[in-house]
Phi, psi and omega in degrees: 000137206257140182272158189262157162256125208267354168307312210222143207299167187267087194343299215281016192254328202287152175238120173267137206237182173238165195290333158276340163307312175326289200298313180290319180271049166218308164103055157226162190305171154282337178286341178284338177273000205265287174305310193285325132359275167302348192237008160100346189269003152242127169255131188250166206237167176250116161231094181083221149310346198270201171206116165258140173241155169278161195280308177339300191290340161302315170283346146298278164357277169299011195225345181242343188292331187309170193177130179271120183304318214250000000 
């Protein structure tokens, strides 16, 4: 009996973006989404040649990127 890992989200529930949806709702190139990827700090699915990120995972991203200035 194959066990469910209660770790990890239910594939049809996840929304995924493409690598210029990113880049736009970050307002950075495709190539920083590119990077941030390839360098592990964002994570992503492989489809074919593509790239999918999870929104989730964008929104964290952008949510630990923050810092208080004052």
């Amino acid at each position: 009996m194959p066990s469910e890992r209660s770790d990890r989200p239910d594939l049809a529930q996840v929304q995924f973006m493409t690598v210029a949806e990113v880049a736009a709702m970050m307002r950075v190139s495709k190539m920083t989404v590119y990077r941030l990827v390839h360098g592990g700090e964002l994570p992503a699915a492989r489809v074919g040649r593509s790239f999918r990120v999870p929104r989730d995972a964008v929104e964290n991203y952008l949510r630990n990127a923050f810092f208080d200035a004052g």
